[in-house]
C-alpha positions in Angstrom: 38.3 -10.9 4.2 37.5 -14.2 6.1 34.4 -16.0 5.7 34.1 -17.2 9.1 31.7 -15.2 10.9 29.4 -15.1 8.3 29.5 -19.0 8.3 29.3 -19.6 11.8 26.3 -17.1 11.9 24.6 -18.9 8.7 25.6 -22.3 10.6 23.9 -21.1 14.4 21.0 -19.5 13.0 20.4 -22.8 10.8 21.1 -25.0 14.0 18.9 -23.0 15.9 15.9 -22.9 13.1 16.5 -26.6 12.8 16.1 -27.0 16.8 12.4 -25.3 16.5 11.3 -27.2 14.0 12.0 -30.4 15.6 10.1 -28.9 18.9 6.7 -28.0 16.7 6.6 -31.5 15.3 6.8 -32.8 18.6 4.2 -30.0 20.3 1.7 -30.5 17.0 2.0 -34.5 17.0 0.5 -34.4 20.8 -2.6 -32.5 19.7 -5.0 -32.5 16.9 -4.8 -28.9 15.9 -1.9 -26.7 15.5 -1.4 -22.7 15.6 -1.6 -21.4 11.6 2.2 -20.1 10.2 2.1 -18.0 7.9 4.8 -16.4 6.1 5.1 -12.8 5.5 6.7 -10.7 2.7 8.4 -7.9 4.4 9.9 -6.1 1.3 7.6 -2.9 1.3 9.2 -2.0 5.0 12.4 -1.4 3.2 12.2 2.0 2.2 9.6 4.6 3.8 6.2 4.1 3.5 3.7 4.5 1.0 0.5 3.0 -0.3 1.5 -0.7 -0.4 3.6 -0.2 2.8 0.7 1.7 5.0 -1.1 -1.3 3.8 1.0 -4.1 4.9 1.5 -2.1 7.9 -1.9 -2.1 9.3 -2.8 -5.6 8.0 0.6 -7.2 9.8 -0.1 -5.4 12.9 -3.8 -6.6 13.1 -3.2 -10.1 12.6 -0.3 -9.9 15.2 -3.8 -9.2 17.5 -4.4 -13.1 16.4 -2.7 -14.9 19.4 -3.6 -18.3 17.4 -1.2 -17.4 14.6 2.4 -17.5 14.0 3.5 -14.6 12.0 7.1 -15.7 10.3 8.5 -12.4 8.8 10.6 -12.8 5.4 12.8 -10.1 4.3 16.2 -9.5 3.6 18.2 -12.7 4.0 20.9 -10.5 6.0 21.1 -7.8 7.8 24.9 -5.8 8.8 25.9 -3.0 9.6 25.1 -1.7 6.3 21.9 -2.2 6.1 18.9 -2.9 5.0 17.2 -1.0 7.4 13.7 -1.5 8.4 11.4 1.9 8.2 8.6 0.5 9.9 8.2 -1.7 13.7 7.1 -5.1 13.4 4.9 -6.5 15.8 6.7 -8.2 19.2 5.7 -11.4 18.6 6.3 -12.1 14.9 9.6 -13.7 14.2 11.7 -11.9 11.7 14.1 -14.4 9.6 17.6 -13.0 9.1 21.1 -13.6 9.1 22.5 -11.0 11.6 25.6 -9.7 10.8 26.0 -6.5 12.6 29.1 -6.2 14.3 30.4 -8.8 12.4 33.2 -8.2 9.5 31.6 -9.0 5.9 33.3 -10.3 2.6 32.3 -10.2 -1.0 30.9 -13.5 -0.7 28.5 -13.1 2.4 25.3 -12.1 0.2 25.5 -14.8 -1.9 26.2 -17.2 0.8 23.6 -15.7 2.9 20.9 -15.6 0.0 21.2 -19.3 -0.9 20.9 -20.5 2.8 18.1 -18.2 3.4 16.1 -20.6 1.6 17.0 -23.2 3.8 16.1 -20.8 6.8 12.7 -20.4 5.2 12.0 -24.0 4.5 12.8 -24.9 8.3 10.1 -21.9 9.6 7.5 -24.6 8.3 5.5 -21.5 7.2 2.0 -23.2 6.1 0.9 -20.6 3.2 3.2 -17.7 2.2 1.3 -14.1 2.1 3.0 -11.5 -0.5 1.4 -7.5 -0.1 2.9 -6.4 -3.7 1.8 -8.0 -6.1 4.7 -10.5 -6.3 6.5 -12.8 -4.2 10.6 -12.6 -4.8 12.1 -15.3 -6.2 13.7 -16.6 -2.7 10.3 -16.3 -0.9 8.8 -18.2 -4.1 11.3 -21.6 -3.4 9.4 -22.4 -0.3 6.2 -21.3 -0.7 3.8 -24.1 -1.3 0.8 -21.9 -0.7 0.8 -18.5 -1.9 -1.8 -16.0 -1.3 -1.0 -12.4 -3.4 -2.5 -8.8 -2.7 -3.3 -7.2 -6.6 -3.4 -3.5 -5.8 -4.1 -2.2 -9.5 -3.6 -2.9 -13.3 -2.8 0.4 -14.2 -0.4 -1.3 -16.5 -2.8 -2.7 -18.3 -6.0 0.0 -18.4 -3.2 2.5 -19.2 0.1 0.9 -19.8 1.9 4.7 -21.2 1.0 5.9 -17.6 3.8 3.8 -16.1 7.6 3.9 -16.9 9.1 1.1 -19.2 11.5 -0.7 -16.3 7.8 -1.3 -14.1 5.9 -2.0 -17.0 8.3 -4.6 -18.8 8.7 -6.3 -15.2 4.9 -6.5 -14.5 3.9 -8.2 -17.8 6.9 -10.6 -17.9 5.7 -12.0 -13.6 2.1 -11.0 -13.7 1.3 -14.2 -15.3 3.1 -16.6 -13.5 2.8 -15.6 -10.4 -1.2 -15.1 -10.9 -1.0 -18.8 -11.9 1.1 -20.0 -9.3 -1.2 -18.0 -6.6 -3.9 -20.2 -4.8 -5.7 -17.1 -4.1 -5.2 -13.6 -5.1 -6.4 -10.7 -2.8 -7.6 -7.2 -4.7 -7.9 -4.1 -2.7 -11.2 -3.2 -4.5 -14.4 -4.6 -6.8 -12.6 -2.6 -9.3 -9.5 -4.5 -9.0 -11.0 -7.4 -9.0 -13.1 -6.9 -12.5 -9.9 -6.0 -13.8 -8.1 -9.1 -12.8 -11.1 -11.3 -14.2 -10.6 -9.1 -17.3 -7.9 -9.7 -18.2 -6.2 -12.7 -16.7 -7.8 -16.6 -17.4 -8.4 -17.1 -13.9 -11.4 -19.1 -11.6 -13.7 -16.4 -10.0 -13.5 -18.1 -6.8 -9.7 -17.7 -6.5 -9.5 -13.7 -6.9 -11.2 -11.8 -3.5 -12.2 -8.1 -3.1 -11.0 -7.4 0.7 -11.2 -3.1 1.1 -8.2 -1.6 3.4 -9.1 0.1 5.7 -7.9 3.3 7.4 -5.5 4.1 9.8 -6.5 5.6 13.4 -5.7 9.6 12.9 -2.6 11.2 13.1 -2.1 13.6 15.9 -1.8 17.1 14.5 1.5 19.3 13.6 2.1 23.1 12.5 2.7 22.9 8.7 4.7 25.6 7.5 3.3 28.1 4.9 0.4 26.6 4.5 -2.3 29.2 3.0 -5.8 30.4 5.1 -7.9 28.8 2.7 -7.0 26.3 0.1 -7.8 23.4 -2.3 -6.2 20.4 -1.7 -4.3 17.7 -4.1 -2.1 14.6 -2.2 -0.4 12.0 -4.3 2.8 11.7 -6.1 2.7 13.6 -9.2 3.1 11.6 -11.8 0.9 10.9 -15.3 -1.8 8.4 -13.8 -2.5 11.3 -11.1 -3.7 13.6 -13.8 -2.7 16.8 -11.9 -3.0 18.7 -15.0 -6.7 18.8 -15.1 -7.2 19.9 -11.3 -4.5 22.6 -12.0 -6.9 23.7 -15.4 -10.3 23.8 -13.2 -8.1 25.6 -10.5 -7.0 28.4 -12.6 -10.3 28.7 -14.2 -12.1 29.5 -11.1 -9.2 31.7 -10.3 -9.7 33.6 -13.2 -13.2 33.8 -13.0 -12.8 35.7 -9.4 -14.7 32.5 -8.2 -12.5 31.7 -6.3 -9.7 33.7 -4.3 -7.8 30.7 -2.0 -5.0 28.7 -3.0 -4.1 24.8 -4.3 -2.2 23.0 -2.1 -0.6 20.1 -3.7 1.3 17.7 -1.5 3.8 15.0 -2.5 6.9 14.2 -4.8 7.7 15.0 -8.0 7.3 11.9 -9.7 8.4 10.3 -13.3 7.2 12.3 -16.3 6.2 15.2 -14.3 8.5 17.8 -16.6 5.2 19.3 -18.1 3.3 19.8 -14.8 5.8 21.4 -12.3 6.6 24.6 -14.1 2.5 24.8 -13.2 3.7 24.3 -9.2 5.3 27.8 -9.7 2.0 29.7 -10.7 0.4 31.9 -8.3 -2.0 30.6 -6.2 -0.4 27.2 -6.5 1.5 26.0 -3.4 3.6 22.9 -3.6 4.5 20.8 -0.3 6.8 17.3 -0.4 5.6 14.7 1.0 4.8 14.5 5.0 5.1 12.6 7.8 1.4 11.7 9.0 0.9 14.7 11.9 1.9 17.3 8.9 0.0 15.1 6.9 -3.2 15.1 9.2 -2.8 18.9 9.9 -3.0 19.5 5.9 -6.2 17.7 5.4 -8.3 19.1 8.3 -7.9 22.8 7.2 -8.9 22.2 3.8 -11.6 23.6 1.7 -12.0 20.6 -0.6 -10.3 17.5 -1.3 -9.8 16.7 -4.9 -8.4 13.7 -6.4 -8.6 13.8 -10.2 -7.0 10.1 -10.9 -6.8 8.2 -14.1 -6.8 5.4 -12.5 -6.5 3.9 -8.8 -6.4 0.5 -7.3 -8.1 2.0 -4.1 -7.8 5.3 -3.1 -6.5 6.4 0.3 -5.9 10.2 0.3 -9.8 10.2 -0.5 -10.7 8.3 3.3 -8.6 9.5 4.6 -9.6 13.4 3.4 -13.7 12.4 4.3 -12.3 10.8 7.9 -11.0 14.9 8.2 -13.8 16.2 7.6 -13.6 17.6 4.2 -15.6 18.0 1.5 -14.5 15.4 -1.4 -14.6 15.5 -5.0 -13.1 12.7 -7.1 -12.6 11.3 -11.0 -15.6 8.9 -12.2 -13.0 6.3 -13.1 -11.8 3.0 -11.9 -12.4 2.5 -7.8 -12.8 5.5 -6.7 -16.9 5.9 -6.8 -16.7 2.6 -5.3 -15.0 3.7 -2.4 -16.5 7.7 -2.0 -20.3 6.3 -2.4 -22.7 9.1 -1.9 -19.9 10.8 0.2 -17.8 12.3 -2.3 -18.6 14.5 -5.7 -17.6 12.9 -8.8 -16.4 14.5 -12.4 -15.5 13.2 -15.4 -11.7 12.3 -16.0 -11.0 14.3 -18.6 -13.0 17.4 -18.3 -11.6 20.5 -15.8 -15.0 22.4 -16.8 -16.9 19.4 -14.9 -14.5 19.8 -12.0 -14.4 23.8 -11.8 -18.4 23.2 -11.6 -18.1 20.6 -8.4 -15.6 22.9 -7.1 -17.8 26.0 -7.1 -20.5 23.9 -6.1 -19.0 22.7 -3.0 -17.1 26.4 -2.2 -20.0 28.2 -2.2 -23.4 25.8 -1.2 -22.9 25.5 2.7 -25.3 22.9 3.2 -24.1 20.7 0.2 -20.5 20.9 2.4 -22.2 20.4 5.5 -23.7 17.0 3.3 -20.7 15.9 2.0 -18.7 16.2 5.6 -21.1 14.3 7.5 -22.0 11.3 4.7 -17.6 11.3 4.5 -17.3 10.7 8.2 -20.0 7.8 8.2 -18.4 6.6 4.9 -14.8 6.2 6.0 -15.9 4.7 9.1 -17.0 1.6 7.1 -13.3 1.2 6.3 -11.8 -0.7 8.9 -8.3 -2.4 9.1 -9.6 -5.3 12.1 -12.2 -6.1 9.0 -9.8 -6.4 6.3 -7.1 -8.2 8.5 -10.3 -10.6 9.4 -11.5 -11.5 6.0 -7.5 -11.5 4.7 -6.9 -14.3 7.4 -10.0 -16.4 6.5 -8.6 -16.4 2.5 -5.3 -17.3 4.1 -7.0 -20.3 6.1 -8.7 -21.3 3.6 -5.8 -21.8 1.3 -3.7 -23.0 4.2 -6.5 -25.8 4.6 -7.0 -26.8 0.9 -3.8 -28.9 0.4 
């Protein structure tokens, strides 16, 4: 197949790259100051969202509020017909670099051509520091970034390394390193990260940040299929690190105790080394739900009982903000963030124990005014959690790094 439409769309979209490059120099060489570029790791928006994706989300979209700033989005270096395809809107005004090749017939050599003048692309978007949301920056995005500012989400596979499967946890230890050398400044989602980072990594304080997420504006509200009257709630992949096991134990305890007579509601995929934990989804009393959009999502949440989220470990902790912004009476595991983030809002149990958690369970089923507590203390709590906040102090890391060279 010819290789000429993918050149002469590699050699205009280099020509015309080259063109605005030349124009900045001459706009910033008549003034003192110039508008801040900064370069934005897209890869998350890929494939549907989750965790790191919301979070990129929300942070991209208030920075684009930032008229100073130019937002340079890096992603795939091509885009055709096939693919990739983007599962989330980018703001109007970023510019999203990409060789586009829809409509245009491809051969086996356009992704390498494309990949190696991608790199070329980047380096004439003049971006001034490079901004990568999970945990890494790829390789291509790495060639041109001469400042780098990272997002460190967790170090689950380090606390608990036989909580995450071999493929993630071989590629995390062999580019953690480096690339938390190579960062000027590393961004962690909570205290908890941060401690960890510091913990384990040879690292100057004043590089590694705590900046909280925040938490999206609510969902508007959509009928859920059988979903019970009254009900427990679990949300979260299931996977080891969730420790599902433990709220399905306390569950069935208060179950059999006839403390309890509503249902568990456990939403999300069935994750890696789950095998022991889903016969459990079949047991009575137990329903399971796959993951949601956010108005299924929403509509879940607000008629729950209780929110429980037994983690092992977790970087941050959305489903429990996001459960407290509901309106619903929290209960979480004493480990890693998650106190940090509940406060006084939430009731807290110890990791390993379903005793502890049937006891905060039947605490908070059956003392009205503790719920009536816990539901007011969550809304003022997860109001504190704001995205215009974390996209503030994100930017004044990125200046700051943008400035130091």
């Amino acid at each position: 197949m010819p290789l000429g439409p993918t050149v002469d769309t590699i050699v205009h979209t280099l020509g015309h790259a080259a063109a605005q490059r030349v124009r900045r120099a001459v706009r910033r060489a008549g003034r003192r100051e110039h508008s801040l570029r900064i370069g934005i790791d897209i890869r998350p928006f890929y494939e549907p969202l989750t965790g790191v994706g919301w979070y990129l989300y929300f942070l991209l979209h208030e920075l684009a509020r930032h008229e100073e700033l130019d937002l340079v989005l890096l992603g795939d270096a091509r885009v055709s017909d096939e693919g990739p395809e983007l599962h989330a809107d980018v703001p109007s005004r970023a510019e999203l670099l990409t060789f586009d090749l829809r409509g245009k017939p491809l051969s086996p050599l356009s992704r390498p051509l494309t990949a190696g003048a991608y790199v070329l692309l980047m380096e004439l978007a003049g971006c001034d520091v490079v901004f990568g949301a999970n945990y890494f920056l790829p390789r291509l995005h790495s060639a041109i970034a001469r400042r780098r500012v990272i997002t460190i989400h967790d170090l689950t596979f380090k606390r608990f390394p036989g909580l995450l499967q071999k493929e993630t946890l071989d590629n995390l230890n062999r580019n953690m390193q480096s690339e938390i050398a190579a960062a000027d400044a590393i961004i962690c989602v909570s205290e908890s990260t941060r401690r960890d980072v510091l913990a384990f990594y040879e690292v100057d304080p004043s590089r590694v940040v705590a900046v909280h997420s925040g938490l999206g504006a609510p969902a508007s509200y959509a009928p859920v299929d059988g979903l019970p009257s009254r009900y427990v709630l679990f949300v979260s992949t299931i996977e080891p690190r969730k420790n599902l096991g433990v709220l399905i134990d306390a569950f069935e305890t208060l179950r059999a105790s006839g403390a309890y007579d509503g249902s568990l509601v456990i939403v999300g995929k069935i994750g890696w080394k789950s095998e022991e934990v889903v016969p459990r989804l079949r047991k009575p009393g137990i329903v399971h739900l796959d993951y949601l959009d956010a108005p299924r999502l929403a509509t879940v949440y607000r008629n729950a009982e209780a929110f429980v989220m037994p983690s092992i470990y977790e970087g941050f902790g959305f489903p429990l903000l996001e459960a407290m912004s509901q309106g619903v009476p929290a209960i979480a595991a004493r480990s890693s963030s998650l106190p940090e983030i509940g406060g006084d809002a939430a009731l807290y149990f110890e990791t390993s124990r379903a005793d502890d958690l049937a006891s905060q369970l039947r605490r908070v089923i059956s003392d009205r005014s503790l719920r009536e507590a816990l539901i007011a203390r969550g809304h003022e709590r997860a109001a504190e959690f704001r995205w215009d906040r974390a996209a503030q102090e994100t930017l004044d890391v990125l200046k700051r790094v943008a400035s130091s060279g």
